[in-house]
VOPAGU-2260 file (C-alpha; in pm, 1 decimal, decimal comma):
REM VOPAGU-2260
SITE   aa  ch    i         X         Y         Z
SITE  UNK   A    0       0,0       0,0       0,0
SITE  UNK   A    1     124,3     365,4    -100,3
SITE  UNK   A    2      42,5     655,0      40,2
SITE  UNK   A    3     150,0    1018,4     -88,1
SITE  UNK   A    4      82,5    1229,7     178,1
SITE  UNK   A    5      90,5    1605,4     194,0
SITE  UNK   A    6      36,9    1886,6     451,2
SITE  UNK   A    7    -241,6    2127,7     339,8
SITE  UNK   A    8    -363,9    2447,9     419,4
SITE  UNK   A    9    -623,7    2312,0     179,3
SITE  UNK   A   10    -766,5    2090,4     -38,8
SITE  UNK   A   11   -1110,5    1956,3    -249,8
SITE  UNK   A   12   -1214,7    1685,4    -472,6
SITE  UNK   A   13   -1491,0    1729,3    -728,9
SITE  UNK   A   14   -1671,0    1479,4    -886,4
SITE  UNK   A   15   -1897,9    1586,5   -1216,3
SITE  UNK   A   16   -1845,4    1985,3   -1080,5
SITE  UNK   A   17   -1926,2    1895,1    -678,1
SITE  UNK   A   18   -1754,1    1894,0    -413,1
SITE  UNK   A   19   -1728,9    1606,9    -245,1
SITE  UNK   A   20   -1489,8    1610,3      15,1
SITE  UNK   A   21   -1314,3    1958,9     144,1
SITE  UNK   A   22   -1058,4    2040,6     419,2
SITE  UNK   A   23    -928,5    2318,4     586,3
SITE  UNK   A   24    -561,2    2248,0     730,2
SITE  UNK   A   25    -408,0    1897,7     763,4
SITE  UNK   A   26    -342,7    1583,2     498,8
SITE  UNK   A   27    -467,4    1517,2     167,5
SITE  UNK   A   28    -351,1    1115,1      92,2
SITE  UNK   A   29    -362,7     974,9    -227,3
SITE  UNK   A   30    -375,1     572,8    -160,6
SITE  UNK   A   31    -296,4     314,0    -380,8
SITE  UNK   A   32    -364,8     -53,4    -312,1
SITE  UNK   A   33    -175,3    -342,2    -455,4
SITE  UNK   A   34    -301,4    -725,5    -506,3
SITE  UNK   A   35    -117,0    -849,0    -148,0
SITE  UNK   A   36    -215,1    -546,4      71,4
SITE  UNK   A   37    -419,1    -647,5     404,8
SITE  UNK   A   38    -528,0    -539,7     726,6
SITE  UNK   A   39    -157,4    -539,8     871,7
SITE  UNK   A   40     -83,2    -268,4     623,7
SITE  UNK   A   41    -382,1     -33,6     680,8
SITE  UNK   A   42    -313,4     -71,7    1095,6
SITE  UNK   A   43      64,5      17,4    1013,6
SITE  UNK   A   44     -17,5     282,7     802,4
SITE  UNK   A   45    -284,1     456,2     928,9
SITE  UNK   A   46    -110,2     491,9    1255,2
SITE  UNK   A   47     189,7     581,4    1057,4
SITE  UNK   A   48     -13,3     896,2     905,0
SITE  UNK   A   49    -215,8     992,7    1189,4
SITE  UNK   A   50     133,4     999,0    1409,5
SITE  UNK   A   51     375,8    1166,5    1155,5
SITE  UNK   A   52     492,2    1460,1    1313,2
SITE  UNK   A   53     573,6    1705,1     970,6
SITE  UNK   A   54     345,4    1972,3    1192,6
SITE  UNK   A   55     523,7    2320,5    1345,0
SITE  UNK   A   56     562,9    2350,2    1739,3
SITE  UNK   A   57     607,1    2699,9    1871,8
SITE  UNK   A   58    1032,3    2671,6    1764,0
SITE  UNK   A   59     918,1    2603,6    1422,0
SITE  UNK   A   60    1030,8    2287,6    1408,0
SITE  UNK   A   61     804,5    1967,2    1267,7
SITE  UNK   A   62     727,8    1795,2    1564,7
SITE  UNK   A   63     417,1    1762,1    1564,8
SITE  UNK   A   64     137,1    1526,7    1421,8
SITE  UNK   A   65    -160,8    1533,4    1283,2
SITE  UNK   A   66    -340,0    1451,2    1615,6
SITE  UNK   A   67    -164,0    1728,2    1769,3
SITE  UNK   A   68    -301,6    1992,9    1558,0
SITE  UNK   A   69    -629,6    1834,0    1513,6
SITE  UNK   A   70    -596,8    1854,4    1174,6
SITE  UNK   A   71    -806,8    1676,7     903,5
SITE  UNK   A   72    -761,4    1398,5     615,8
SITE  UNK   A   73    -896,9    1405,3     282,4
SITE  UNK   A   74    -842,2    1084,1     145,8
SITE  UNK   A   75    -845,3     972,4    -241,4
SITE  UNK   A   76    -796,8     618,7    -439,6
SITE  UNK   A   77    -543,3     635,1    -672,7
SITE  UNK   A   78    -437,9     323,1    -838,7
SITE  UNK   A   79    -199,8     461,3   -1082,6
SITE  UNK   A   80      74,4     491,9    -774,1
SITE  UNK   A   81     104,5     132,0    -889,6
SITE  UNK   A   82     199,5     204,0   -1244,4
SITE  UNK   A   83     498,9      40,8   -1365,1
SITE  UNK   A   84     707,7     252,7   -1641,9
SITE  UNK   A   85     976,2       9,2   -1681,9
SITE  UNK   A   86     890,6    -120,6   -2075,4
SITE  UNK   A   87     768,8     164,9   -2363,7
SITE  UNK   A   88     590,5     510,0   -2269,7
SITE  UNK   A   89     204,1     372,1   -2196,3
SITE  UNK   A   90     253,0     263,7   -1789,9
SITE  UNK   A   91     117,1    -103,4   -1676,4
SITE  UNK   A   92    -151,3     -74,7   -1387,8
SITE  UNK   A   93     -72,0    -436,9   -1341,1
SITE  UNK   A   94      16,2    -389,6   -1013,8
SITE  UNK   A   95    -255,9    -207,0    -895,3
SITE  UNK   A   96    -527,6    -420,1    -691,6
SITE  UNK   A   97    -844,6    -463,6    -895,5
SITE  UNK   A   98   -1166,8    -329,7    -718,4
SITE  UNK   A   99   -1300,3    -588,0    -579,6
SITE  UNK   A  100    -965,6    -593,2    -384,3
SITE  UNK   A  101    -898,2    -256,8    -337,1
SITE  UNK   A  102   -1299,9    -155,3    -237,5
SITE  UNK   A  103   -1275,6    -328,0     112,7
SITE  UNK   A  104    -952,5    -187,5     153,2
SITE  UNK   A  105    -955,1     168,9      97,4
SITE  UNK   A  106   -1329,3     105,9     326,3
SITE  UNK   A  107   -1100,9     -42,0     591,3
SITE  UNK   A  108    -822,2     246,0     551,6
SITE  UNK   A  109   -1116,6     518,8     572,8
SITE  UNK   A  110   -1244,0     341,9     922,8
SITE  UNK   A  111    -905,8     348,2    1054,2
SITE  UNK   A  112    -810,9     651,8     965,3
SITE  UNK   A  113   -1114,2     808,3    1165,2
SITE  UNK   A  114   -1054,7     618,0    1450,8
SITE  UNK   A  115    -737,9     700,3    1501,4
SITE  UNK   A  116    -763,1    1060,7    1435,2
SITE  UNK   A  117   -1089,0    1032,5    1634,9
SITE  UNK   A  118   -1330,1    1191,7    1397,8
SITE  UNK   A  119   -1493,0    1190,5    1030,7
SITE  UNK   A  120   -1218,9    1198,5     756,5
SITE  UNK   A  121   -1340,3    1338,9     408,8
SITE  UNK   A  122   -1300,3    1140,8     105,4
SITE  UNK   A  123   -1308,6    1119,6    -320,9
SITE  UNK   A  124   -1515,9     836,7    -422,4
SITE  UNK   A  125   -1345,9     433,3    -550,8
SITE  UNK   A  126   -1307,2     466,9    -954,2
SITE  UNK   A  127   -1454,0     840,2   -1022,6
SITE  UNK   A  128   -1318,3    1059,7   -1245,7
SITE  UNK   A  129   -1227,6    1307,9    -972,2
SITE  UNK   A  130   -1046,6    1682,6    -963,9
SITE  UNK   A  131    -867,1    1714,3    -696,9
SITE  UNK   A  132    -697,5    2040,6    -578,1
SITE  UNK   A  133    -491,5    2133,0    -311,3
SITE  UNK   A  134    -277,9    2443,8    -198,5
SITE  UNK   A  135      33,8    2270,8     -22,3
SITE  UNK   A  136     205,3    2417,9     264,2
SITE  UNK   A  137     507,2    2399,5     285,4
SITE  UNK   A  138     594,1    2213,2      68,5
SITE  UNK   A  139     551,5    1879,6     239,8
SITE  UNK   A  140     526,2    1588,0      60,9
SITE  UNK   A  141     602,4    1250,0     174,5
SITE  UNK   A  142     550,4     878,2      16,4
SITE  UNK   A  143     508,1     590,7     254,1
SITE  UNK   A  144     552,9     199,8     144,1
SITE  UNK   A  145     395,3     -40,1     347,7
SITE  UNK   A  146     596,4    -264,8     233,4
SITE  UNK   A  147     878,3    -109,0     320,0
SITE  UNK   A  148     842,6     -82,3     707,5
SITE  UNK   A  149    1069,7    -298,3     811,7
């Protein structure tokens, strides 16, 4: 499971010109879920997100998290964080977990997420066409593997 995470002052998605999910000040997370991706990632992760401390204290410094600042998630599937670019110019989504895979497990990540930021996160919707925008602060932008936790 990737997640590209970045610290926003703001961001939206649209879906057919509405909004659908909105946030003032925290994370918007693009997701993508591959064919071996389970509840052990999504408990890692999640945690992982809701704990990462990319946040200024009062020195300025990032150290502190999400939680701290009671900041918010907007959360959107993407499966093309799977594409492979190794052969040609036109990427392979081979990697990426179909829906029927990926459905219960972005569900799962969305649950998770919200209880372990201890409220509502807002979200895109699975396989819409979505515009998403975002004004980054910072810039922060970091990429987390699951499968690279250890």
């Amino acid at each position: 499971m990737i997640a590209v995470i970045q610290r926003v002052t703001q961001a939206k998605v649209e879906i057919e010109g509405e909004v659908k999910g909105q946030i003032d000040g925290g994370f918007l997370i693009l997701l993508g879920v591959t064919h071996d991706d389970n509840s052990s990632d999504i408990e890692w992760l999640s945690k992982k997100i809701t704990g990462l401390r990319v946040f200024s204290d009062e020195e300025g410094k990032m150290n502190r998290s999400l939680q701290d600042v009671e900041g918010n998630i907007l959360l959107i599937s993407q499966f093309t964080l799977h594409a492979s670019t190794k052969k040609g110019n036109r990427p392979s989504y081979i990697n990426a977990a179909p829906p029927k895979v990926a459905i219960p497990l972005y569900e799962e990540m969305i649950t998770a997420l919200e209880s372990n930021l201890g409220k509502k996160i807002e979200t895109g919707e699975f396989g819409a066409d979505m515009q998403v925008s975002l004004l980054n602060d910072g810039p922060v932008t970091i990429i987390i593997d699951s499968k690279d936790r250890k």
